[in-house]
PAROTI-757354 format. One record per residue (C-alpha): residue in one letter; x, y, z. Coordinates in nm, 2 decimals. Example, Ala and Ser with C-alpha at 12.3 -4.5 7.8 and 13.67 -1.06 7.14 Angstrom:
REM residues 2
PT  res       x       y       z
PT    A    1.23   -0.45    0.78
PT    S    1.37   -0.11    0.71
This chain:
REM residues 323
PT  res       x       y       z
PT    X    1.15   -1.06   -4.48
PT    X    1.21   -1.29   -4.83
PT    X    1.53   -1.47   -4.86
PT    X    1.86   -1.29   -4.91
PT    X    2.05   -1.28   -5.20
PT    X    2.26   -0.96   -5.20
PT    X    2.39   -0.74   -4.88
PT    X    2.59   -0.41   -4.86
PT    X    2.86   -0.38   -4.65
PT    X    3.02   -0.03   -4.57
PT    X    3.28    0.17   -4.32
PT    X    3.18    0.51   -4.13
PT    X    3.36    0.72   -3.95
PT    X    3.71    0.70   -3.77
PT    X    3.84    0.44   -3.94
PT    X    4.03    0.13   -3.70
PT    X    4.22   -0.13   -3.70
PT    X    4.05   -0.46   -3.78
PT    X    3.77   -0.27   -4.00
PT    X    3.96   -0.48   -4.31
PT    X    3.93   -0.83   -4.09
PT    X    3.54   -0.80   -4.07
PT    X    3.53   -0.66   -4.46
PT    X    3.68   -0.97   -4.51
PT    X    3.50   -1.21   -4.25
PT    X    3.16   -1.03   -4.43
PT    X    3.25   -1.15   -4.79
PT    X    3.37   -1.45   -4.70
PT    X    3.10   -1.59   -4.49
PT    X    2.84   -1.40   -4.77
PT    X    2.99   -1.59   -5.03
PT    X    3.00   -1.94   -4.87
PT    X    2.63   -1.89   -4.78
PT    X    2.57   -1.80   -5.20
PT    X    2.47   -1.47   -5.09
PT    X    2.65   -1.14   -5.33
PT    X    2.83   -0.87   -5.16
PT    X    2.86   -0.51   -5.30
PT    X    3.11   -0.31   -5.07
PT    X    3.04    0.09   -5.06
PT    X    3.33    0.30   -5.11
PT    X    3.36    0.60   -4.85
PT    X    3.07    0.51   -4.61
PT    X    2.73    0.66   -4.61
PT    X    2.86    0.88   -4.90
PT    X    2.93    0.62   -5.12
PT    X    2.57    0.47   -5.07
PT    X    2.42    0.82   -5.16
PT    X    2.63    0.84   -5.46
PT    X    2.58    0.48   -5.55
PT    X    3.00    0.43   -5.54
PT    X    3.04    0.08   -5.49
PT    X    3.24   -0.23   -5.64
PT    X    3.07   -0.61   -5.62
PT    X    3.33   -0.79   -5.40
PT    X    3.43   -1.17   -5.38
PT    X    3.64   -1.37   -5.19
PT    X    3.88   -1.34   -5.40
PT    X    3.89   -0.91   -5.36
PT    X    3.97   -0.97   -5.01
PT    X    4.22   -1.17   -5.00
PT    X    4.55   -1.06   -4.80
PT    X    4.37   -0.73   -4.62
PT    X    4.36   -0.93   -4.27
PT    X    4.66   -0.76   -4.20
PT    X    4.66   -0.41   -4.35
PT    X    4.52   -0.11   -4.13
PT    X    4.27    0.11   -4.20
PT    X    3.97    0.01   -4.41
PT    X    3.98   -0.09   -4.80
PT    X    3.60    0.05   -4.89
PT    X    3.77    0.38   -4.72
PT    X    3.60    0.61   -4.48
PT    X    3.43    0.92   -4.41
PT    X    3.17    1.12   -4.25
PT    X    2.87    1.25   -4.39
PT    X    2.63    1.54   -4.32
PT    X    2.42    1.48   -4.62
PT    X    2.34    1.10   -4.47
PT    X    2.19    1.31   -4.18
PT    X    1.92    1.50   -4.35
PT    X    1.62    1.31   -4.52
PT    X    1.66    1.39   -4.88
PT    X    2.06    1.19   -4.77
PT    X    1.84    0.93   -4.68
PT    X    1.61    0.90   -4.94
PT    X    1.89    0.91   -5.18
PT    X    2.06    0.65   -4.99
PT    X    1.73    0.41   -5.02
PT    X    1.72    0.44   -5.41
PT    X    2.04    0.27   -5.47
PT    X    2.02   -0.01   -5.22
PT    X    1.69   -0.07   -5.40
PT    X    1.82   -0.03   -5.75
PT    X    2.08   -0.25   -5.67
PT    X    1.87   -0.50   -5.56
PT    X    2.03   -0.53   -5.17
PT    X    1.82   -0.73   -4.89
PT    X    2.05   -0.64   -4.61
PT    X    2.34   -0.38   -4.49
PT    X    2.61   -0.44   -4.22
PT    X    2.74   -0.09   -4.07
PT    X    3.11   -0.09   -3.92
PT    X    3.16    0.21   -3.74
PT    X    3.11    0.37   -3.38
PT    X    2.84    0.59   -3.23
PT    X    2.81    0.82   -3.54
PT    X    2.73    0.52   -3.77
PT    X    2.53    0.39   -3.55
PT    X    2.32    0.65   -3.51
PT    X    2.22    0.70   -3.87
PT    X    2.23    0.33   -3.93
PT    X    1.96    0.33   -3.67
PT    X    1.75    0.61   -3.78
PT    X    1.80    0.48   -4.21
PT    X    1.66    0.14   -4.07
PT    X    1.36    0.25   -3.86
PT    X    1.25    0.51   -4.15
PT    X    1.25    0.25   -4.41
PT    X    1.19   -0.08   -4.25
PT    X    1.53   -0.21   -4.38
PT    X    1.79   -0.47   -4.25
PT    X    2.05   -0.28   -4.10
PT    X    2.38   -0.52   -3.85
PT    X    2.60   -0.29   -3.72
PT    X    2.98   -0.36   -3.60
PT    X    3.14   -0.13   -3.35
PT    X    3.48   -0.07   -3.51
PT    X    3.61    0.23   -3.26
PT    X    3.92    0.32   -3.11
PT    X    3.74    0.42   -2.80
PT    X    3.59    0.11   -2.71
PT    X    3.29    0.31   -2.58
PT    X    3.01    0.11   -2.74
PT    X    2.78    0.00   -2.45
PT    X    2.68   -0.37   -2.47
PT    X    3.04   -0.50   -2.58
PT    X    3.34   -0.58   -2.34
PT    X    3.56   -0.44   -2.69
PT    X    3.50   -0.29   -3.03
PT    X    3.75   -0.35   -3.30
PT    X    4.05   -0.12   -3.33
PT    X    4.12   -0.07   -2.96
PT    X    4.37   -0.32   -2.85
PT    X    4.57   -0.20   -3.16
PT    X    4.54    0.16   -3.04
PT    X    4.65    0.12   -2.70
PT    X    4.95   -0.12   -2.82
PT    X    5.06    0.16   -3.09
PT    X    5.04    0.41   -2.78
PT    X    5.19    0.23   -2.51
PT    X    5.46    0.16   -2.77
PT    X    5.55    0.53   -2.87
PT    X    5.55    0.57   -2.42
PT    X    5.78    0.32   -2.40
PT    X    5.99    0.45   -2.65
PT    X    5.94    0.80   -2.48
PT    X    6.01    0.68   -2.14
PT    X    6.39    0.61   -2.23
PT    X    6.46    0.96   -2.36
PT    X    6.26    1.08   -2.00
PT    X    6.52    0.90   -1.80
PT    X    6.80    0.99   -1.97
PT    X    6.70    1.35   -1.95
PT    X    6.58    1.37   -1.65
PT    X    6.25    1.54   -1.78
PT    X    5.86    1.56   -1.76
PT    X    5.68    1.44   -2.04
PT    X    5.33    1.53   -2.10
PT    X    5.17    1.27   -2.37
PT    X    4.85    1.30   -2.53
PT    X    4.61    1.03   -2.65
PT    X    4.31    0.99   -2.78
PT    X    4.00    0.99   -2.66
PT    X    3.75    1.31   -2.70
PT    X    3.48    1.16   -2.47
PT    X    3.64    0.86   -2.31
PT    X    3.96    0.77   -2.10
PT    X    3.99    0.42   -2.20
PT    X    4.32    0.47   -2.41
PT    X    4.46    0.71   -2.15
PT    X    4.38    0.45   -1.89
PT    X    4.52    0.12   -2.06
PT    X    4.79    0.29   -2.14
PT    X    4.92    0.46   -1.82
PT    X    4.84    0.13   -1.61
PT    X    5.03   -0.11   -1.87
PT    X    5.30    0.18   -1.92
PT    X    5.40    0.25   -1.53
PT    X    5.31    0.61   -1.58
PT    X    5.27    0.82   -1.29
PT    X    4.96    1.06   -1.38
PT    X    4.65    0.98   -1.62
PT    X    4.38    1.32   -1.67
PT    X    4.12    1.16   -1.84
PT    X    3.73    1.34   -1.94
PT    X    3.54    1.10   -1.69
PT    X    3.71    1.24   -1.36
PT    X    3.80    1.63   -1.32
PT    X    4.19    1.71   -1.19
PT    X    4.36    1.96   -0.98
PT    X    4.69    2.07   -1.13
PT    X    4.81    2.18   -0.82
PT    X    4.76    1.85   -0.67
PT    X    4.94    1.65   -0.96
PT    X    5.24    1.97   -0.96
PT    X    5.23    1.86   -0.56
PT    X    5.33    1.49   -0.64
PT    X    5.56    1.57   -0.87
PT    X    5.81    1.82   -0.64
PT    X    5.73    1.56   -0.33
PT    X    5.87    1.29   -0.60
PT    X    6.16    1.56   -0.74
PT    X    6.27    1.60   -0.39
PT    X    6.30    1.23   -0.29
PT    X    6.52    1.19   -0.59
PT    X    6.30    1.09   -0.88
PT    X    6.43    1.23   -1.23
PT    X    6.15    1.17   -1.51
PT    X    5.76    1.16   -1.48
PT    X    5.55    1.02   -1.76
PT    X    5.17    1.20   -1.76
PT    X    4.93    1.12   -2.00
PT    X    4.65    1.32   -2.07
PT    X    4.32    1.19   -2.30
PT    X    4.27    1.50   -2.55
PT    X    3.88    1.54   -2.43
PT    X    4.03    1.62   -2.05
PT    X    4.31    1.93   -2.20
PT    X    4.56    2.01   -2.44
PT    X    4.86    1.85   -2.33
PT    X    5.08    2.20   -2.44
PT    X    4.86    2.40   -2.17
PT    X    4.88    2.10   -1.91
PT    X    5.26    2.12   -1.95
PT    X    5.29    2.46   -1.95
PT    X    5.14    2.50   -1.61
PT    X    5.35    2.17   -1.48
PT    X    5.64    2.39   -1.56
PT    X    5.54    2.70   -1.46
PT    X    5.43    2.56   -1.07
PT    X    5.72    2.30   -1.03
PT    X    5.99    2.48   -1.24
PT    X    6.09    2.15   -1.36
PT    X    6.20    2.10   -1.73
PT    X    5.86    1.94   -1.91
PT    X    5.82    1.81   -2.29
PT    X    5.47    1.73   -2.45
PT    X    5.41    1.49   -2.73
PT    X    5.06    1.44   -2.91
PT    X    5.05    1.07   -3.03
PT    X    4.74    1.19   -3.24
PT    X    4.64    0.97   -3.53
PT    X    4.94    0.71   -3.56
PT    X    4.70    0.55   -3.29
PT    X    4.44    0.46   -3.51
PT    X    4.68    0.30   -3.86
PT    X    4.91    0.04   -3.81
PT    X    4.86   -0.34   -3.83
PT    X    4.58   -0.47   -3.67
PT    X    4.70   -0.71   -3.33
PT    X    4.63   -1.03   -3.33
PT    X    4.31   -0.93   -3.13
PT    X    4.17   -0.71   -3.35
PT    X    4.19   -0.96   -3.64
PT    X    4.02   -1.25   -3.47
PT    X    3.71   -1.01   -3.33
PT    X    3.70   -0.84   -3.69
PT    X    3.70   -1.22   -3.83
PT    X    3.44   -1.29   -3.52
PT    X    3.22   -1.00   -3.56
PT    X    3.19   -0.99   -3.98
PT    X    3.07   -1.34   -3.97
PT    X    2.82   -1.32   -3.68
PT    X    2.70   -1.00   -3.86
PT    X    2.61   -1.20   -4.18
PT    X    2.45   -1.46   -3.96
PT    X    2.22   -1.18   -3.81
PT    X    2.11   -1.12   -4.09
PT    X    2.02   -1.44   -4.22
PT    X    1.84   -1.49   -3.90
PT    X    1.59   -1.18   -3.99
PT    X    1.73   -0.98   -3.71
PT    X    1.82   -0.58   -3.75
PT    X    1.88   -0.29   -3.59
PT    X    2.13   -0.46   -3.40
PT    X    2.53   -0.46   -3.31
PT    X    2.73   -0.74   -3.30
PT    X    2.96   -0.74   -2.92
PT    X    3.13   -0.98   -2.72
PT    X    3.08   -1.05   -2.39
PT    X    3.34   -1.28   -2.14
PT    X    3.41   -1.38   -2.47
PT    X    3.10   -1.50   -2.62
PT    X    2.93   -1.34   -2.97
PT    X    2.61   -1.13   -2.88
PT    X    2.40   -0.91   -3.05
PT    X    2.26   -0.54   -2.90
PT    X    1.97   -0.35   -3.03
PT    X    2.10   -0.05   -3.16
PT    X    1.92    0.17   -2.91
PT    X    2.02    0.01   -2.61
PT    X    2.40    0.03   -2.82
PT    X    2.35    0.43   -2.83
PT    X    2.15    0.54   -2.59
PT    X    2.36    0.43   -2.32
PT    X    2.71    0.54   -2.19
PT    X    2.95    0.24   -2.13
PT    X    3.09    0.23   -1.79
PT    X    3.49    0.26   -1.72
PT    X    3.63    0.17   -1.44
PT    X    3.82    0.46   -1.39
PT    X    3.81    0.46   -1.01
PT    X    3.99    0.15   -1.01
PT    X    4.25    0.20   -1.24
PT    X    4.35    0.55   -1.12
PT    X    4.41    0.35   -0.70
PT    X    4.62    0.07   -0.88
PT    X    4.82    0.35   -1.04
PT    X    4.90    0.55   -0.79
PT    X    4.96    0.20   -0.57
PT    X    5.20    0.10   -0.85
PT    X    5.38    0.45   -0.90
């Protein structure tokens, strides 16, 4: 691969908190190396449509802070069939880029691997997902700031349980994983956490709860991920088998804006940077990640092809220990 002189840079999917730290980390270290950056606007759509603006360091100053993602976001079908592609190819060669950094989950990924492969192009990926299921990476930016959002709204919920004297059902995120629902009910002193990796039997969780009711105790917080149930119809059936007053709440997508924690900042500044050094190096088709707290990179493949492991088990014994 020649020298680089110009790189793309571009958000996909769910957007996260953080996404704006790495835009900025991308730019910034791009720029110091005399390398030009040209941002895409709307993800893989914007590099089918050649939508784009040339960035400096100067277009991104004061977004380390802000939520969301200043290129904005979306998902696109049309990136997933060849012509998509093909389209895709044209501009990053009329415009004269050497390299593209992808920040995004498994989606992005995905066709960030396959857009690579099929044209022998430099493609650095950064996980930037709420659901810090990217294998290879202890987190991906966006999910400390999710689970602090979250565990905020339960502690604010938690008050109003007491003071009722009520069940609340509260549903988070997380369409494939519990890792949200988990954080959260550990750090939040919540009784009962459904989550997709483990299956649940209502009657036993309706079982704690009377056994509880009976020995005095007036509120139960119960969080349920939305890929293990709709908390209405998990609530429903808590009142229906225990006869005791319940209330649901669906956090939905507050949990993914807000300002980025300090965490998500310094791994968006970690992960932008390493990305452009990645590329420098002649590497692709890889992910940046972090591992006890050192920078690494993971092929793509190894990045999709395999599920992270939670350690559910051991969260769910140290909260029933602690409840």
């Amino acid at each position: 691969m020649g020298k680089i002189k110009r790189i793309g840079v571009l958000t996909s999917g769910g957007d996260s908190a953080g996404m704006n730290a790495a835009i900025r980390a991308v730019v910034r270290t791009a720029t110091v190396k005399k390398i030009e950056v040209v941002g895409f606007i709307r993800g893989y759509e914007g590099l089918i449509n050649a939508d784009y603006r040339r960035m400096d360091s100067r277009s991104v100053s004061g977004i380390v802070n802000l939520g969301g993602t200043v290129l904005k976001t979306a998902r696109s079908k049309r990136f997933a069939a060849k012509e998509g592609r093909r389209q895709a190819y044209a501009t990053l060669k009329n415009l004269s880029i050497d390299g593209l950094v992808v920040i995004g989950g498994d989606g992005s990924f995905r066709g960030a691997e396959k857009f690579g492969r099929e044209y022998n192009f430099p493609v650095i990926g950064i996980p930037g997902t709420i659901d810090n299921d990217i294998a290879g990476t202890d987190f991906t930016l966006g999910s400390d700031t999710a689970v602090n959002v979250a565990l905020d709204a339960v502690d604010k919920i938690r008050d109003t349980a007491t003071s009722m004297e009520r069940i609340f059902v509260i549903e988070v995120m997380g369409r494939n994983s519990g890792y949200i629902a988990l954080q959260v009910a550990l750090a939040g002193g919540c009784e009962e956490v459904l989550i997709p990796e483990r299956n649940f039997n209502i009657n036993k969780v309706c079982e704690s709860i009377t056994e509880g009711n009976i020995r005095g105790k007036i509120s139960w917080i119960v969080i349920v991920a939305e890929g293990r149930g709709k908390a209405a119809d998990i609530a429903d059936r808590i009142h229906k088998i225990t006869g005791l007053e319940t209330r649901v709440t669906v956090l939905g997508h507050i949990q993914r804006g807000g300002r980025p924690t300090y965490a998500d900042r310094v791994l968006g500044a970690k992960f932008g940077s390493f990305a452009v050094e990645l590329l420098l190096k002649g590497q692709t088709l890889k992910t940046t990640g972090i591992k006890s707290q050192k920078l690494v990179s993971i092929d793509f493949n190894y990045a999709i092809k395999n599920k992270k492991l939670l350690e559910a088990d051991s969260y769910l014994k140290l909260i029933k220990i602690l409840t």
